[in-house]
Structures are given as C-alpha cells and as structure tokens.
C-alpha positions as CSV (number, residue, x, y, z in Angstrom):
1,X,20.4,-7.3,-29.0
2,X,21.7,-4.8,-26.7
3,X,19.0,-3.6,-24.6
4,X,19.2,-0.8,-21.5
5,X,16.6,-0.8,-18.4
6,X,16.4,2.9,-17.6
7,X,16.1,2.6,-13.6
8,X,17.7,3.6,-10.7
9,X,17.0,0.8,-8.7
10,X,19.2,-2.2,-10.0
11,X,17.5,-4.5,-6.7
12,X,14.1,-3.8,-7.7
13,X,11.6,-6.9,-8.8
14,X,10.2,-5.2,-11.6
15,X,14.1,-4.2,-12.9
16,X,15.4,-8.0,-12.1
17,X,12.6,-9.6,-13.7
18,X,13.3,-7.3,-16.9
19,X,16.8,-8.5,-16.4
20,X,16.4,-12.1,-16.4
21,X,13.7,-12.1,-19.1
22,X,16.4,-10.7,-21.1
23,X,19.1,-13.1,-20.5
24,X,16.8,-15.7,-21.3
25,X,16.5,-14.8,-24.8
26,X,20.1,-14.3,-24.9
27,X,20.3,-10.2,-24.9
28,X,22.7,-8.5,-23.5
29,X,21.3,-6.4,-21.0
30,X,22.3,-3.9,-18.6
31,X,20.9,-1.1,-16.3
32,X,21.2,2.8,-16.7
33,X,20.3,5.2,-13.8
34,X,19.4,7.9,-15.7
35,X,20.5,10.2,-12.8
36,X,24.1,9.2,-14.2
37,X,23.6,10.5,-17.5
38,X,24.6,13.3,-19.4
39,X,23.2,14.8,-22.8
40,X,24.4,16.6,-25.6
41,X,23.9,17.5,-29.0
42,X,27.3,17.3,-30.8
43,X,27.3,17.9,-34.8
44,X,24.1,18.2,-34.9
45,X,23.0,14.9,-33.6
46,X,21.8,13.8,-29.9
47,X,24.4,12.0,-28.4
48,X,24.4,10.5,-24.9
49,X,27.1,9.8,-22.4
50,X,26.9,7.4,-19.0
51,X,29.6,8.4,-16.0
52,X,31.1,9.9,-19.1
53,X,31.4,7.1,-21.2
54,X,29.6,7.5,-24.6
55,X,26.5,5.3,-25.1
56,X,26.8,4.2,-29.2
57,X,25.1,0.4,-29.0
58,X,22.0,0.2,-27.7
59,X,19.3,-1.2,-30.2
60,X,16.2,-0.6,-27.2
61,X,15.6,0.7,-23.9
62,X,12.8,-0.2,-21.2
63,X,12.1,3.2,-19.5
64,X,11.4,2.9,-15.1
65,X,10.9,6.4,-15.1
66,X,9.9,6.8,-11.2
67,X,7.9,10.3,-10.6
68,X,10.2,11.6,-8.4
69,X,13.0,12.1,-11.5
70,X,10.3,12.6,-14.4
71,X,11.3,15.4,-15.6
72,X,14.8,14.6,-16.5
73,X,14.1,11.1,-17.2
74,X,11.6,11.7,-19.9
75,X,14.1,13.8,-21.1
76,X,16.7,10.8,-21.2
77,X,14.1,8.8,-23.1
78,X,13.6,11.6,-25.6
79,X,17.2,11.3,-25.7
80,X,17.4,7.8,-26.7
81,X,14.4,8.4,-29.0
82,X,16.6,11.5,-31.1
83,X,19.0,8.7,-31.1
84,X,16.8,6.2,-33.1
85,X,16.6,3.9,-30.0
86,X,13.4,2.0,-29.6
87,X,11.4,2.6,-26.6
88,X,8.5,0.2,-25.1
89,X,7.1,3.3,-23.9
90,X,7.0,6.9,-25.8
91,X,8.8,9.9,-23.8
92,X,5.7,11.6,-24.4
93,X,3.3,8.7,-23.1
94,X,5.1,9.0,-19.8
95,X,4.6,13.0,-19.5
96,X,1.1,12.8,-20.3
97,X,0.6,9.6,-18.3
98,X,1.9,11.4,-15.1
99,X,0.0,14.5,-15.9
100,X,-3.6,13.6,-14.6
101,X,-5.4,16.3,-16.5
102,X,-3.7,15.9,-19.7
103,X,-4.3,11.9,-19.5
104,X,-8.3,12.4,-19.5
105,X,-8.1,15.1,-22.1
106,X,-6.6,12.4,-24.1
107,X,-8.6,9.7,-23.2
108,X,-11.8,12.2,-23.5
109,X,-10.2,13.1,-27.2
110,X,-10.0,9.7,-27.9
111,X,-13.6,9.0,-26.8
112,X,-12.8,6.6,-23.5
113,X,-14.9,6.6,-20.5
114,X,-13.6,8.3,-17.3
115,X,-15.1,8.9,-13.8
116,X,-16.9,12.7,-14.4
117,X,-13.4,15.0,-13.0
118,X,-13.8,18.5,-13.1
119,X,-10.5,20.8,-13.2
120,X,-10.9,22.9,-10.1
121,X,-10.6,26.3,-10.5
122,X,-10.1,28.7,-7.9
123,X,-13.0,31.0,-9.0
124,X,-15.5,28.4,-8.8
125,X,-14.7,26.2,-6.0
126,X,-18.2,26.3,-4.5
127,X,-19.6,26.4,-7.9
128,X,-18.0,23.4,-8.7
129,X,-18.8,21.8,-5.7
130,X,-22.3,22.2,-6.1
131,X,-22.0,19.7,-9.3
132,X,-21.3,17.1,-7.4
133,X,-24.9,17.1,-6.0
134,X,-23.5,16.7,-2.5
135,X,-22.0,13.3,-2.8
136,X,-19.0,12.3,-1.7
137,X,-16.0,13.5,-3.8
138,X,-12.6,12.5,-4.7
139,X,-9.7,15.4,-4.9
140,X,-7.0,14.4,-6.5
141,X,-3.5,16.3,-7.2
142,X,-2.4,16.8,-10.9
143,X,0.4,14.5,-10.0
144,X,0.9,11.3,-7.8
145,X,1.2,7.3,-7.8
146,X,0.7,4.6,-5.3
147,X,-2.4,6.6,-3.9
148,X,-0.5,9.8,-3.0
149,X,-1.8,13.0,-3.3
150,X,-5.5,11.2,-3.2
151,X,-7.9,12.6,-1.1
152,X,-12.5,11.3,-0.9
153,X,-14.1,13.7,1.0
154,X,-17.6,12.9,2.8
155,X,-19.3,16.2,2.2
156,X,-19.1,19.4,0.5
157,X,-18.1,21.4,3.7
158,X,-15.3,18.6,4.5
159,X,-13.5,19.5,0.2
160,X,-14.3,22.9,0.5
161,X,-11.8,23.0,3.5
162,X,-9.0,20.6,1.7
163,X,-9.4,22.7,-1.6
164,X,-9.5,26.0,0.4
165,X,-5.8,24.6,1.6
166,X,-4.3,23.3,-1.3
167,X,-5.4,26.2,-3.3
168,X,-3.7,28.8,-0.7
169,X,-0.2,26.4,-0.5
170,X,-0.5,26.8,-4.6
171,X,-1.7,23.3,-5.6
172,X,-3.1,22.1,-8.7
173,X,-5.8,19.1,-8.0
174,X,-8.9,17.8,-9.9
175,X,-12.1,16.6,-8.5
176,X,-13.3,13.7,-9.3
177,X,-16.9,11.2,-8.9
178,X,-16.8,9.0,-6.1
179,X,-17.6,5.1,-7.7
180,X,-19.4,4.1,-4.8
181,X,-20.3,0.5,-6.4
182,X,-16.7,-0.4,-7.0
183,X,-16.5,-1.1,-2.9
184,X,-12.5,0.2,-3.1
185,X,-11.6,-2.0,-5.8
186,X,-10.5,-1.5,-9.2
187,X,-8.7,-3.3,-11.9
188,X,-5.0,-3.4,-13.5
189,X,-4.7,-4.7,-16.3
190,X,-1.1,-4.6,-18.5
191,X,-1.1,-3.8,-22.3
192,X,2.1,-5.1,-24.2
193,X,2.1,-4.2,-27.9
194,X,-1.5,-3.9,-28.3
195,X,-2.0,-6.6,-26.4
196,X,-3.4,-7.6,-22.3
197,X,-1.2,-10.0,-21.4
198,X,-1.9,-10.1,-17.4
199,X,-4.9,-8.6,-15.0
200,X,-5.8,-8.4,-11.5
201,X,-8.4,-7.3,-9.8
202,X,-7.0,-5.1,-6.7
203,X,-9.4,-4.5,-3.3
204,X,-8.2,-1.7,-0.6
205,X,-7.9,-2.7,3.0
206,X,-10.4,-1.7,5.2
207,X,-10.6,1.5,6.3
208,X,-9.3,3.1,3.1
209,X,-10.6,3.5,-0.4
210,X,-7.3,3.2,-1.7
211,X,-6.9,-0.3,-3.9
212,X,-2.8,0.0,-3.9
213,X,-1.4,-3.1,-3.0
214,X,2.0,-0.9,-1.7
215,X,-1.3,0.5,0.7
216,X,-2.1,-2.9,1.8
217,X,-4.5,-3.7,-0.3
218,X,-4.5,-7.3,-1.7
219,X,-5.1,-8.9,-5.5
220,X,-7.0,-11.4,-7.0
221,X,-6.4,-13.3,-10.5
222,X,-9.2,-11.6,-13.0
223,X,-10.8,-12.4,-16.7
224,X,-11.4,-9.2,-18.0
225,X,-15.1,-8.7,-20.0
226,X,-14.5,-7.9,-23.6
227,X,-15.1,-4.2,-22.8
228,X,-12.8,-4.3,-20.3
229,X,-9.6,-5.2,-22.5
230,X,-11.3,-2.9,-25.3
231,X,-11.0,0.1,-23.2
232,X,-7.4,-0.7,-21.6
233,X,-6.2,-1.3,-25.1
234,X,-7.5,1.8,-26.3
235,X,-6.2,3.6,-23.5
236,X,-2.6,2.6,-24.1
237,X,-2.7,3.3,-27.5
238,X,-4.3,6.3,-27.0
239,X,-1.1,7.5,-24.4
240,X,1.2,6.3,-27.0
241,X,2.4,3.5,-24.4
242,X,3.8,0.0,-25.9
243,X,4.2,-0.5,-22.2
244,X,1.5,-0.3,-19.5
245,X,-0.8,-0.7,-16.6
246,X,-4.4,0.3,-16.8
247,X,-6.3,1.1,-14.1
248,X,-10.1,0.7,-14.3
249,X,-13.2,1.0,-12.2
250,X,-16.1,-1.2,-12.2
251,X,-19.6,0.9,-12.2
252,X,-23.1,0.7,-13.1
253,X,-22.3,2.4,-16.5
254,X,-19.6,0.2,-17.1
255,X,-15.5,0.3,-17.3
256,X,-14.2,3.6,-16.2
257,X,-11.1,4.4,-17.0
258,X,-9.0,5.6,-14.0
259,X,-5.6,5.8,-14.3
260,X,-2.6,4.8,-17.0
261,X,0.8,4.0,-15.6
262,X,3.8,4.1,-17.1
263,X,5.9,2.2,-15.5
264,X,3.9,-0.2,-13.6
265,X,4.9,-2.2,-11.4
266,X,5.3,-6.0,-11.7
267,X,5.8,-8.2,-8.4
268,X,2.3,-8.1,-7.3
269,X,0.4,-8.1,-11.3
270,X,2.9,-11.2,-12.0
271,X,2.8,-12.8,-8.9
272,X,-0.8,-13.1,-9.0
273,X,-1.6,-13.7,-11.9
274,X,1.8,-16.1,-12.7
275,X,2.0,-14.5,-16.1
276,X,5.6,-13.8,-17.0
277,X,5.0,-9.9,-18.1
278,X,8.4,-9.2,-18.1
279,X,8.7,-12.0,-21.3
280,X,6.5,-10.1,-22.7
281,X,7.8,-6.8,-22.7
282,X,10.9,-8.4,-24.3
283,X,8.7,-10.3,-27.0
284,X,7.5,-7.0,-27.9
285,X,11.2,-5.4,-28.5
286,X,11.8,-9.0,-30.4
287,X,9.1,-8.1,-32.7
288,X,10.0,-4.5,-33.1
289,X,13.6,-4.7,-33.9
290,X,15.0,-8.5,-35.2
C-alpha cells in the first residue's frame, strides 16, 4: 500500500517511527507537509495537489496535525477523506479533540466521566467561582497541548484576577476541579482500532502540576484497571479517533477523563513502555484496507 504521514516534521520520532513501521511491512511510504498542499474541487470531485503535483495513489494517510496548522490541516484530512482515503484519525475527531469544550460535551453526551469544568462566562465569573467552594481551581484555555494555556489557581481572589485578564484580552477558557489526590500525575493511555495497545503513567516535576513529560515530568510503565481501558476506549470512540492518546486522572471517584489527543506523541509512551505503537497504527490500516 501506499500510505502518506501528514506532518511537517520529517525528523521527528513519532514521524520516523511511522516511517519505519511502514517499511517493515513493505508499504511504500512517504511524508506530506500539509503546508505544501493545495486543494481543489475539479469536476465535481475533491482533488489534491502536493508542490503542484497531483496526489491520485494514496490508499491511507496518518494525520500529525500539530495545533499550530489545525485549521488547514484538518481541512487537508477532510480532503483526503472527500477523496475516499482512509484516515486512522477522522478530520472531525481532530477538531473536536482540539476544541476542549466541544470534547467534554462529547464525552458528557456519550456518558464518560470528566473532572466537573464549567464554561466561564463573563456574566458570572464570581458566580461561577463561588461553585468551586473555594478550592483550588484549574483555568484552562479552549485550546492548548503540552500544558499550555493551563493555569491552577490557589484561591478564588488569585482566578478571579487571571479570568478578569483573559476575559479583557478576549479569551475563551474553562474552569475546571482541581484532582488533588492525583499528586500531578495522570495517565496516557493509546487506543488503536478499539484497542489499548500501550500506557504510562506520567508524574509532573516538582514544583508544577503539570504531568507533561515535554515539561519535565517523567513516565512509568502502567496496567491499566479494567475501568481504566473501558473509559479510554470509549473515549476514542466517542471522538471518532482510530488513533489516540487518552489522558486520564486517578481520583477518589474513579477514572476521570482529562484530555484526548490526536496526535499523540510516541517517543516517551513507546519508550517506556517498549511497545511498538507505531506497528500498530500500521496493523490497524492493514486491517482496514488489504
């Protein structure tokens, strides 16, 4: 099969290690920056070019969509999708996966547990606030990865300052419950066709709350509990995402989910936990399309 990594880093891990799990298998595999593409619809049918040169054999693509070039390449992968190209991850999934408020109303539709989160609204800030019982609160903006844009406030005089500032420079955030009993760590786990096929279980370094390992946080090798991979199956399925990380939070109540990624990256979940998730990813294109 043909198969095309969307990504504008060729150098990257996570792109290499799609690239050589390809090869293995005997695809023919190549990378498109989706910065490089153009799109049309000719004759009534989508039809791509790449640096001008019409793209007609691709039988599936792996989207790296990074959030800096979302909008355009979710577009790219809508593209491919028009085309009949098959996609480990839905154009759609992405855009809602990236969109923080639109990923809990989906997992809320779908009946999967989330930290409380609140959309703020600037009418009732200090209503709002008041919810929260005075505990310490997370403020989060609608979009973000690695920890960006990721805020826990100590008291409700410390948000009502940052929300009082992101509201007048025009930002849209949520706030969120602090987990206090998950002590900064949370876990990733990656769903492949339905399936988790690798976890880790990430803590922050100290001083932060922040459990990113491009933070400095570090990773341990994990079993998930049964509700565990319940919930981050669910959740991918739920996002329409053959392809993904889920984040989750370990609390009193039991798994939270926190976050779905998209495009999640795969030197640190493969490293430790030696599971070749890049295999796979390809496994699953196997199954969809020979």
């Amino acid at each position: 099969m043909n198969i095309a990594i969307l990504s504008r880093g060729e150098a990257l891990y996570s792109t290499k290690s799609l690239l050589n799990a390809g090869e293995a298998r005997n695809h023919t595999m190549e990378v498109l920056d989706p910065s490089y593409c153009s799109l049309a619809v000719e004759n009534g049918k989508a039809a791509l070019y790449f640096q001008n040169e019409k793209v007609e054999d691709i039988h599936a693509i792996i989207p790296r969509i990074g959030a800096s070039n979302t909008y355009f390449g979710t577009n790219v992968v809508r593209h491919f999708e028009a085309m009949g190209v098959f996609t480990v991850a839905s154009s759609e999934g992405i855009i809602n996966s990236r969109d923080k408020w639109a990923c809990f109303q989906i997992l809320a539709k779908n009946q999967i547990p989330v930290p409380r989160t609140v959309y703020a609204s600037f009418f009732e800030f200090e209503e709002q606030l008041k919810t929260f019982n005075g505990k310490p609160i997370i403020i989060k903006l609608l979009e973000g990865t690695h920890g960006e844009g990721v805020i826990l406030t100590e008291s409700t005089q410390n948000a009502l300052a940052i929300i009082e500032t992101l509201n007048a420079a025009g930002v849209k955030f949520l706030l969120q419950e602090y987990i206090e009993e998950a002590n900064g760590a949370d876990v990733r786990a990656i769903v492949v066709n339905g399936v988790v096929v690798a976890a880790m279980k990430r803590k922050c370094k100290i001083g932060d709350f922040r459990s990113n390992l491009h933070r400095g946080g570090t990773s341990e090798t994990i079993s998930l509990s049964s509700e565990e991979e319940k919930i981050a199956i669910k959740a991918a399925k739920a996002l329409r995402l053959g392809f993904c990380g889920v984040d989750i939070l370990q609390s009193k109540n039991g798994p939270l989910v926190l976050e779905i990624n998209s495009t999640p990256g795969l030197e640190g979940i493969e490293n430790t936990s030696g599971k070749n998730v890049s295999k796979s990813v390809i496994g699953f294109i196997e199954r969809n399309k020979m």
